[in-house]
TIFIGU-306908 format. One record per residue (C-alpha): residue number from 1; residue in one letter; x, y, z. Coordinates in nm, 4 decimals. Example, Ala and Ser with C-alpha at 12.3 -4.5 7.8 and 13.67 -1.06 7.14 Angstrom:
BEGIN
PT    k  r         u         v         w
PT    1  a    1.2300   -0.4500    0.7800
PT    2  s    1.3670   -0.1060    0.7140
//
This chain:
BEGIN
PT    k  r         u         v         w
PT    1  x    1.1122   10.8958   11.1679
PT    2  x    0.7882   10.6994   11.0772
PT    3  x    0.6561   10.7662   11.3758
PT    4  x    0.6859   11.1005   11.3143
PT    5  x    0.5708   11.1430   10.9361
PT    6  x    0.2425   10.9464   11.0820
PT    7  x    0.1615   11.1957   11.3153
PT    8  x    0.2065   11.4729   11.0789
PT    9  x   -0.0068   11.3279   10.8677
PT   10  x   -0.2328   11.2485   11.1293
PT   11  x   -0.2620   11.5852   11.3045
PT   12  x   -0.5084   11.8310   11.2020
PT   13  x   -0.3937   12.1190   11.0328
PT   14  x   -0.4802   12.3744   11.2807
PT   15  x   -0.2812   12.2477   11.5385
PT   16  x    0.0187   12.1696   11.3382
PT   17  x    0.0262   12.5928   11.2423
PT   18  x   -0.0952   12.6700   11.6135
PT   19  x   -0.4347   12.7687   11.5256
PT   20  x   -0.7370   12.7010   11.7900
PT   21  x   -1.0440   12.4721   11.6669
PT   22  x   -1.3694   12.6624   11.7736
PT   23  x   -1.6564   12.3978   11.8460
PT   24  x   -2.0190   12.4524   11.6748
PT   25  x   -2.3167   12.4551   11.8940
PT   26  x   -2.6224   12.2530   11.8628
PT   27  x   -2.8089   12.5175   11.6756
PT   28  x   -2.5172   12.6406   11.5000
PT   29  x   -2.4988   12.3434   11.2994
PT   30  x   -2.8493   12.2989   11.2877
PT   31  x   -2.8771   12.5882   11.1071
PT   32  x   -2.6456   12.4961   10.8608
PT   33  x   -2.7871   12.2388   10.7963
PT   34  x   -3.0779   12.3554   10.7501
PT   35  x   -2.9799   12.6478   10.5034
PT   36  x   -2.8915   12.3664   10.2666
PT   37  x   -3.2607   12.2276   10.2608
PT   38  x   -3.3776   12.4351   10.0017
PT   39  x   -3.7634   12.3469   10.0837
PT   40  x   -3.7123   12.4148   10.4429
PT   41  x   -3.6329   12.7557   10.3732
PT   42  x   -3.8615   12.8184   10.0892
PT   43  x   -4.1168   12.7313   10.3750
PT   44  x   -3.8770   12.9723   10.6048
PT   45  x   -3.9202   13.2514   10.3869
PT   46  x   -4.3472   13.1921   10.3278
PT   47  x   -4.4173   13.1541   10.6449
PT   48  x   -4.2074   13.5189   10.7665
PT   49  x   -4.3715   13.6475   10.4879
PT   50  x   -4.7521   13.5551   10.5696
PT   51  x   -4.6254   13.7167   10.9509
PT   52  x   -4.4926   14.0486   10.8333
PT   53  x   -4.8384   14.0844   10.6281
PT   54  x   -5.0478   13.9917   10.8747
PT   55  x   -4.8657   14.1792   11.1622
PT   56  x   -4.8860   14.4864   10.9120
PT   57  x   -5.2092   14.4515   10.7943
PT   58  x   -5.3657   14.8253   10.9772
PT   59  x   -5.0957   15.0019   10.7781
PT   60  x   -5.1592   14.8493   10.4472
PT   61  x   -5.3474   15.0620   10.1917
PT   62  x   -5.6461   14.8121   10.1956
PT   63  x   -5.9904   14.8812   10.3542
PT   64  x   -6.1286   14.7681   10.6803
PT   65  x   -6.2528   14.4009   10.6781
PT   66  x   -6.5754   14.5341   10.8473
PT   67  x   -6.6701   14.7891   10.5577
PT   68  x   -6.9932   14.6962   10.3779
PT   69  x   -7.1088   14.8359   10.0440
PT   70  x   -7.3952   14.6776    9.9537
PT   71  x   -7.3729   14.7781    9.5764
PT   72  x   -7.0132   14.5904    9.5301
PT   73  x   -7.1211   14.2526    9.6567
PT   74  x   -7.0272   13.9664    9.4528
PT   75  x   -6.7641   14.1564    9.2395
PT   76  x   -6.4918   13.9620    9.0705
PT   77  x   -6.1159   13.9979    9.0700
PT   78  x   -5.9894   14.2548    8.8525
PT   79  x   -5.6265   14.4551    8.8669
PT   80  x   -5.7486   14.7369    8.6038
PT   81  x   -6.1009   14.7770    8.6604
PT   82  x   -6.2646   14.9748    8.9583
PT   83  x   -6.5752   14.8962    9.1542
PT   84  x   -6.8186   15.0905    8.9704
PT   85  x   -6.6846   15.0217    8.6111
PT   86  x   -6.7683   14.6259    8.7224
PT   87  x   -7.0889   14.7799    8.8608
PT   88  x   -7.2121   14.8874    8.5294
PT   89  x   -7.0622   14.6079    8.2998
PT   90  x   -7.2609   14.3794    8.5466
PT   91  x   -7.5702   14.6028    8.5300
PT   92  x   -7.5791   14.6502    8.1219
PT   93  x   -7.5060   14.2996    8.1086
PT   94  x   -7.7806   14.2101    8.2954
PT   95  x   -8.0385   14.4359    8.1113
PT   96  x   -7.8773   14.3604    7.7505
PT   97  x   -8.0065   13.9908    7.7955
PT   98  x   -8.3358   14.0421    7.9695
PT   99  x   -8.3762   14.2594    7.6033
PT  100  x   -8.2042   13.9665    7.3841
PT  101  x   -8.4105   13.7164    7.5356
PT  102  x   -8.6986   13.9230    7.4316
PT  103  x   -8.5590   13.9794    7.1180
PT  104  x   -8.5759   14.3464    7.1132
PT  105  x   -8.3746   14.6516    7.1809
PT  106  x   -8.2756   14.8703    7.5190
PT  107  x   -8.5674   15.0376    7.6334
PT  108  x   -8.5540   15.4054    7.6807
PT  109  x   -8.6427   15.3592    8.0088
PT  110  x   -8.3184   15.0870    8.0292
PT  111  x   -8.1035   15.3222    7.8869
PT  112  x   -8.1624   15.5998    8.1592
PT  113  x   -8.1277   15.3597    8.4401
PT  114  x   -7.7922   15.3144    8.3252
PT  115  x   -7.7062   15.6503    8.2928
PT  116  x   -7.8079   15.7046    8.6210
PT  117  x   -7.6334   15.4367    8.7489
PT  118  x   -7.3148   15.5627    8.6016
PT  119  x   -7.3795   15.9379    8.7284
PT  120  x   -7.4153   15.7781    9.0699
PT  121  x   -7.1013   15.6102    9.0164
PT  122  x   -6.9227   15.9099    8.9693
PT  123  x   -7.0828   16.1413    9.2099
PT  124  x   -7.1495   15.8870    9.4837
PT  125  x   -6.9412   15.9482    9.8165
PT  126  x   -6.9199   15.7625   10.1626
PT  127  x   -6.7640   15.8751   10.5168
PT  128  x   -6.5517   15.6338   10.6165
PT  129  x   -6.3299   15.7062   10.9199
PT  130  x   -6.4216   16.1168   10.9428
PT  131  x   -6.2572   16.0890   10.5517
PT  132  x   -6.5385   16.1566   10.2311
PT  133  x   -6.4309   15.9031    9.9427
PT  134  x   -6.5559   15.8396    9.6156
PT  135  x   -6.6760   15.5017    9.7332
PT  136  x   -6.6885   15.3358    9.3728
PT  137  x   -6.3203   15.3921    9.2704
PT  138  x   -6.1875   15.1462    9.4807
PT  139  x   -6.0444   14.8473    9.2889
PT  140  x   -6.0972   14.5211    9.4712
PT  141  x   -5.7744   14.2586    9.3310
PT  142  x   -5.9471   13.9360    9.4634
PT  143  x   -6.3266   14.0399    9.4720
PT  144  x   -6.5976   14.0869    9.7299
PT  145  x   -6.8130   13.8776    9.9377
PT  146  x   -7.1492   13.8535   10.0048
PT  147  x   -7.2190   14.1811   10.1552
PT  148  x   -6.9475   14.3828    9.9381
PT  149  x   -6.6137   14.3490   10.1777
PT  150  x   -6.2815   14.3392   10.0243
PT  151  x   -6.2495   13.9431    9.9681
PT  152  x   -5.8251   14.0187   10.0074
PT  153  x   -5.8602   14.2418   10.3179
PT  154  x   -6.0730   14.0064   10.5086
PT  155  x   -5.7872   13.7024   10.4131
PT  156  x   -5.5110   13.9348   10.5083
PT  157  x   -5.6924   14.0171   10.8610
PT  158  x   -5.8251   13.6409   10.8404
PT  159  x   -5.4805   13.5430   10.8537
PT  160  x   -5.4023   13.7116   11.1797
PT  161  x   -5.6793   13.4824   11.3407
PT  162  x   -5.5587   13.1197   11.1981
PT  163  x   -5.2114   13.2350   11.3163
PT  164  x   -5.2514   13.3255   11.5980
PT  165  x   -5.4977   13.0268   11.6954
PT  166  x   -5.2038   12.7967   11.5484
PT  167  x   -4.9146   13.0036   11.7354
PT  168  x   -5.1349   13.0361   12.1112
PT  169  x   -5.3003   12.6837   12.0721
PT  170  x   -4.9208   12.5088   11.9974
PT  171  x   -4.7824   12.7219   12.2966
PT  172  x   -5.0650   12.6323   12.5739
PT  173  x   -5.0561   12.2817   12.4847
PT  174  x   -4.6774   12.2334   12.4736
PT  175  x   -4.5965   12.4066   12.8068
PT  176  x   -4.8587   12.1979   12.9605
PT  177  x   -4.7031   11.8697   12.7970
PT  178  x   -4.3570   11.9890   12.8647
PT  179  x   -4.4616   12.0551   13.2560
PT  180  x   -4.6631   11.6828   13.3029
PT  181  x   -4.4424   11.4923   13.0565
PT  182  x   -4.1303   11.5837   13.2301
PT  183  x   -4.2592   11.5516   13.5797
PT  184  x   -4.4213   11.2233   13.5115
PT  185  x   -4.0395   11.1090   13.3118
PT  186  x   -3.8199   11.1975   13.5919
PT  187  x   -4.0098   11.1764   13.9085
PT  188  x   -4.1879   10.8210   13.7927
PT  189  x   -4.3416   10.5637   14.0164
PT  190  x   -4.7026   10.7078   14.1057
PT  191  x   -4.6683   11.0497   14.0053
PT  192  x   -4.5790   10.8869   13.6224
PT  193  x   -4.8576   10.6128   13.6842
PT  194  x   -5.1752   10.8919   13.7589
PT  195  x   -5.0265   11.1169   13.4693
PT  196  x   -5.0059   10.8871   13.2081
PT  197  x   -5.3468   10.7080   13.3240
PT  198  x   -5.5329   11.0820   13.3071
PT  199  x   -5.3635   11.1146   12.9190
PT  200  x   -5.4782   10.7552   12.8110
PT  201  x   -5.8393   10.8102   12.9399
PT  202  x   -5.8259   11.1330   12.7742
PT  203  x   -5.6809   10.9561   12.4509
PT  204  x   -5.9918   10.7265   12.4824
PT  205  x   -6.2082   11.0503   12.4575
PT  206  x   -6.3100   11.1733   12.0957
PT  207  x   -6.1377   11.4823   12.0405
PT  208  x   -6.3142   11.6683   11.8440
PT  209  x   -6.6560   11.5868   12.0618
PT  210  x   -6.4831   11.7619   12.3901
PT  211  x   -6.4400   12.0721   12.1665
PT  212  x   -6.7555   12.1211   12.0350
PT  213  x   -6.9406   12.0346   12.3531
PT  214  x   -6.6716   12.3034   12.5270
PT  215  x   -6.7666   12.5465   12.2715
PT  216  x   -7.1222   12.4792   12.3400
PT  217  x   -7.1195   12.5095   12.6690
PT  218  x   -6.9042   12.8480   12.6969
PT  219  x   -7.0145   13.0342   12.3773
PT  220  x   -6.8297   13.0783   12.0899
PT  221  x   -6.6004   13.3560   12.1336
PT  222  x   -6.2408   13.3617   12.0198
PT  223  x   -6.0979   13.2675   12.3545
PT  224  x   -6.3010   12.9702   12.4592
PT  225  x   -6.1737   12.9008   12.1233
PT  226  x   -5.8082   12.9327   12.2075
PT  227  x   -5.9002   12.7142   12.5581
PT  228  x   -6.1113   12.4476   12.3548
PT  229  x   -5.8425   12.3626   12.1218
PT  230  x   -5.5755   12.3386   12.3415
PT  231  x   -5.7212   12.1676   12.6644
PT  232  x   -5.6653   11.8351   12.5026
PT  233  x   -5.4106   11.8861   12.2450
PT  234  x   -5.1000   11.8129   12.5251
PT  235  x   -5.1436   11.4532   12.5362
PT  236  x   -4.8656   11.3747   12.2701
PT  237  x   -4.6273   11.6439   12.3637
PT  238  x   -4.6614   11.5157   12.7035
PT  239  x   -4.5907   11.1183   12.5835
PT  240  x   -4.3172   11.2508   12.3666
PT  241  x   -4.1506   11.4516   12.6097
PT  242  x   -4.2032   11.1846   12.9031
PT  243  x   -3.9831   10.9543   12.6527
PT  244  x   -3.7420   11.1969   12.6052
PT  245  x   -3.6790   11.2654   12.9779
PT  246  x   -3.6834   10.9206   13.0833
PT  247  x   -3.3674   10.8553   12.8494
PT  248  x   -3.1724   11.1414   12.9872
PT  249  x   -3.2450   11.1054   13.3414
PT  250  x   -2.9720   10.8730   13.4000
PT  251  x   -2.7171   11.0482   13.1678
PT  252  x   -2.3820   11.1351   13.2953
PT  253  x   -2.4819   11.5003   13.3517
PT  254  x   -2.7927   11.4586   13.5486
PT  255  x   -2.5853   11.2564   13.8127
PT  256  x   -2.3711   11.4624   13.7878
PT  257  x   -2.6114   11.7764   13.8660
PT  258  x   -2.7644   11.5631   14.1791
PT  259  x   -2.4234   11.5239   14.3343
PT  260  x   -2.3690   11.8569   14.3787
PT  261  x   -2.7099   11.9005   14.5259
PT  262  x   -2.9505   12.0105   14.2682
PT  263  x   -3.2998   12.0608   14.3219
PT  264  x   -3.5238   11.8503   14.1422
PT  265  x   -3.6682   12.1575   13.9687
PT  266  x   -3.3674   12.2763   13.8208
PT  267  x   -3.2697   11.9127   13.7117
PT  268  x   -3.5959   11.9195   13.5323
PT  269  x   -3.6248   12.2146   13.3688
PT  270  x   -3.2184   12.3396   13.3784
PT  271  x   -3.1219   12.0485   13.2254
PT  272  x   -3.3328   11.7744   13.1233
PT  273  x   -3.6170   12.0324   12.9254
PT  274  x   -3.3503   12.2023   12.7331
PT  275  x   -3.2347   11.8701   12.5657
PT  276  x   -3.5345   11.7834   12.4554
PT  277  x   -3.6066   12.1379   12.2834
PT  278  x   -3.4817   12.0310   11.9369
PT  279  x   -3.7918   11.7481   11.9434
PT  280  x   -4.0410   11.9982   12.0799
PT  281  x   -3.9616   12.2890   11.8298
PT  282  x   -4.0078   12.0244   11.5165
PT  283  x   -4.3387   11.8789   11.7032
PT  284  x   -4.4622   12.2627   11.7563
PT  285  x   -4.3854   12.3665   11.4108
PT  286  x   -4.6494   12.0354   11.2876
PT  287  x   -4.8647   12.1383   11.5342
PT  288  x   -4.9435   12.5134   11.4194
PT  289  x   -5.0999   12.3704   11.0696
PT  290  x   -5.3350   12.1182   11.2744
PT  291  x   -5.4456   12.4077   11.5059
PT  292  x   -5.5858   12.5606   11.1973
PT  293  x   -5.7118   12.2816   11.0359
PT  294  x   -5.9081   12.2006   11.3160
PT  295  x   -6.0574   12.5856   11.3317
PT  296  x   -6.1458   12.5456   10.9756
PT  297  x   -6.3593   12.2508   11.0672
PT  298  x   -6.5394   12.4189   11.3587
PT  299  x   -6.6214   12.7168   11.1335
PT  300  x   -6.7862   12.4362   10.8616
PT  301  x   -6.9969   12.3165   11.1495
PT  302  x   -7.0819   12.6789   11.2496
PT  303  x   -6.7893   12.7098   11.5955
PT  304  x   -6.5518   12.8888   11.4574
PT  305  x   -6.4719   13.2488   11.4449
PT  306  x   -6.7786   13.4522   11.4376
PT  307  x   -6.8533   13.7608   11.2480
PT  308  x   -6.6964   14.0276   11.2240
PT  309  x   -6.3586   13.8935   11.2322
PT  310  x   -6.2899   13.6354   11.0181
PT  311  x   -6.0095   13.3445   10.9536
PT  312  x   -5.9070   13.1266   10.6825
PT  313  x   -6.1781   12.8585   10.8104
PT  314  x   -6.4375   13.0590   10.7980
PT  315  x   -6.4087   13.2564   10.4586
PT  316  x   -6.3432   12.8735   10.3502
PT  317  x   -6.6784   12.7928   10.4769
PT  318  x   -6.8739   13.0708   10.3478
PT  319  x   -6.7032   13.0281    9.9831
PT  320  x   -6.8357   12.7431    9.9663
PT  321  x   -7.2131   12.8768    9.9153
PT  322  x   -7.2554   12.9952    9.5900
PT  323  x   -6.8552   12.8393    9.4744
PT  324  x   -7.0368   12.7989    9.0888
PT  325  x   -7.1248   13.1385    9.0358
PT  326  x   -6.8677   13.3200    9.2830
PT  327  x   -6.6096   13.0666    9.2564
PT  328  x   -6.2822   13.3460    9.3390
PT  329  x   -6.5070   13.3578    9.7108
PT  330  x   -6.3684   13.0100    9.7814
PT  331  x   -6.0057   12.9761    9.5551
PT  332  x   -5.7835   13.2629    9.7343
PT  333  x   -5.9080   13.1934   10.0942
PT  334  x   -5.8373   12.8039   10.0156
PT  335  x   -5.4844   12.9178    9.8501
PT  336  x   -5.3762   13.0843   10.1047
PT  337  x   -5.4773   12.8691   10.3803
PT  338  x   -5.3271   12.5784   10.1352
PT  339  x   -4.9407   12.7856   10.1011
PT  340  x   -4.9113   12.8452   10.4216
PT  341  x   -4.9863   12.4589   10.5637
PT  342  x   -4.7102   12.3639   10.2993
PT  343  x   -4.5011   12.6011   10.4331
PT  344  x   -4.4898   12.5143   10.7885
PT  345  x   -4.4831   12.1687   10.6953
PT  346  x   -4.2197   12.2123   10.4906
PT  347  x   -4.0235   12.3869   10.7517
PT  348  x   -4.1038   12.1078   10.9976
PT  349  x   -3.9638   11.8521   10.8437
PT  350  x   -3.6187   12.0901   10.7823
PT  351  x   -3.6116   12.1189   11.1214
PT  352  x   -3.6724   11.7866   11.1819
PT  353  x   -3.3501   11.6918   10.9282
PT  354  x   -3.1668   11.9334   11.0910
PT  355  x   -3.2113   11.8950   11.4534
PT  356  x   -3.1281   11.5113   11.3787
PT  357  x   -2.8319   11.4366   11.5083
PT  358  x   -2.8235   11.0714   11.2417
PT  359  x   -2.9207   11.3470   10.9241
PT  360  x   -2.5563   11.5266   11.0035
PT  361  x   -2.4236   11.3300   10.7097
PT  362  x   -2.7318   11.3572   10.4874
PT  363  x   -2.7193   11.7129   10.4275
//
């Protein structure tokens, strides 16, 4: 009778009532887990955010990044206020102390120039795309640039760059790491000895020197940017995954897969790359932000993106002429460059929690 009142105690519910019990997947509970991080999914939400706008940007009433109006260059943020009322308040500004200085009164001849200025204001049109608009009623929310372009446009179409040199320049170097790492961590012997000899020479090499002289030699177009930053960035995901693979290669399940006569492909990448996918998707998700950290150093020394299109880098770089007097030119590029780095970081390290098989009891 003891017996028995232990092992009703010690059964699980569901089987003593003749329910099933359903197993949770990897990313299943990963998930969960991850819905509980609270700063994980604040970065979650930023950085689907930032991806819809971006991905959106040609349908969003905003003009084209490329559109030049001379007459609105250097006009500050403003909500209420259109282009040509800032015009004038910046123009009678202007002439109002030349006159104080000179402690007198608005010329006559003063006083028409503004009213000219605000008849062309009000009368002045521009074709853009086969359409006639008044070009001065436009309202600009975080200012123009140097040359009178729509300082929030060219961030919004800025951000499609940075992403997508973070999002191409993680992929190419991680299948290239995931291809020689694994190789080199199941295969071994000489095959792991030339590998691993090519990454540490390349290791020895200064990063940042190979781009620039890549860039210098090729041009600087967006592509050879793409190809410059990712050339050399697979030497960690290749050590990492190498590690990975050399501690599941005599698992259970791999011997398993060679007795029945697998291939050593489809040991590889069936079953050995697949269980090291939680590590690579944290490591790719700290990778995007140093992608575009990286481009926003070649566009300080002049590699980056080049005119017309534009990334966060580069409108960083060109704020920073002038930040005293224009100082909005440098803040919102910076912010949103800034948010979005927190975010993915932010959701990196969720992941990482997550995916963590010792966090289970953490979160």
């Amino acid at each position: 009778m003891a017996l028995q009142n232990t092992v009703a105690v010690g059964g699980s519910p569901s089987a003593d009532f003749g329910g099933s019990i359903k197993g949770v997947s990897l990313w299943k509970d990963a998930w969960r887990r991850l819905s509980k991080n609270k700063m994980a999914m604040f970065g979650l939400v930023m950085v689907a955010l930032y991806a819809v706008v971006s991905l959106s940007a040609p349908i969003l009433p905003i003009p084209s990044y490329k559109d030049q109006i001379i007459d609105h260059q250097y006009l500050p943020p403003s909500i209420t206020k259109t282009a040509g009322e800032l015009m004038y308040e910046r123009q009678e500004y202007l002439l109002v102390a030349y006159a104080e200085k000179e402690n007198r009164e608005l010329t006559e001849s003063e006083r028409e120039q503004l009213a000219e200025l605000r008849r062309r204001i009000e009368t002045e049109t521009m074709t853009i795309d086969g359409k006639e608009v008044k070009i001065h009623d436009r309202r600009y929310i975080l200012g123009t640039d140097s040359l009178g372009r729509d300082l929030l446009a060219r961030i919004i179409y800025g951000g499609q760059v940075s992403i997508a040199i973070g999002l191409i320049g993680t992929i190419t170097s991680v299948l290239i790491g995931i291809i020689l790492g694994a190789l080199a961590g199941y295969l071994g012997g000489k095959v792991d000895y030339i590998i691993m000899r090519i990454v540490d020479i390349m290791y020895g090499l200064p990063y940042m020197m190979l781009v620039i002289i890549f860039m210098a030699m090729f041009g600087r177009s967006i592509l050879n940017l793409f190809l410059a930053l990712a050339i050399v960035s697979w030497l960690t995901v290749a050590r990492v995954v190498r590690g990975q693979i050399i501690s599941l290669k005599n698992s259970e399940f791999i011997e398993a897969a060679r007795s029945i006569g697998a291939s050593t492909s489809r040991i590889v990448f069936r079953h050995l790359v697949p269980n090291t996918l939680g590590v690579i998707v944290v490591f790719s998700t700290l990778r995007i932000p140093t992608f575009i950290m990286l481009e926003a150093f070649l566009s300080f020394l002049g590699l980056g993106v080049q005119a017309p299109f534009a990334s966060w880098g580069s409108l960083v770089g060109d704020g920073v002429d002038g930040m005293n007097l224009y100082p909005w030119r440098l803040f919102f590029p910076a912010l949103a460059m800034v948010l979005f780095l927190f975010s993915m970081n932010f959701l990196g390290d969720g992941l990482r929690d997550a995916l963590d098989p010792q966090s289970k009891n953490r979160l």
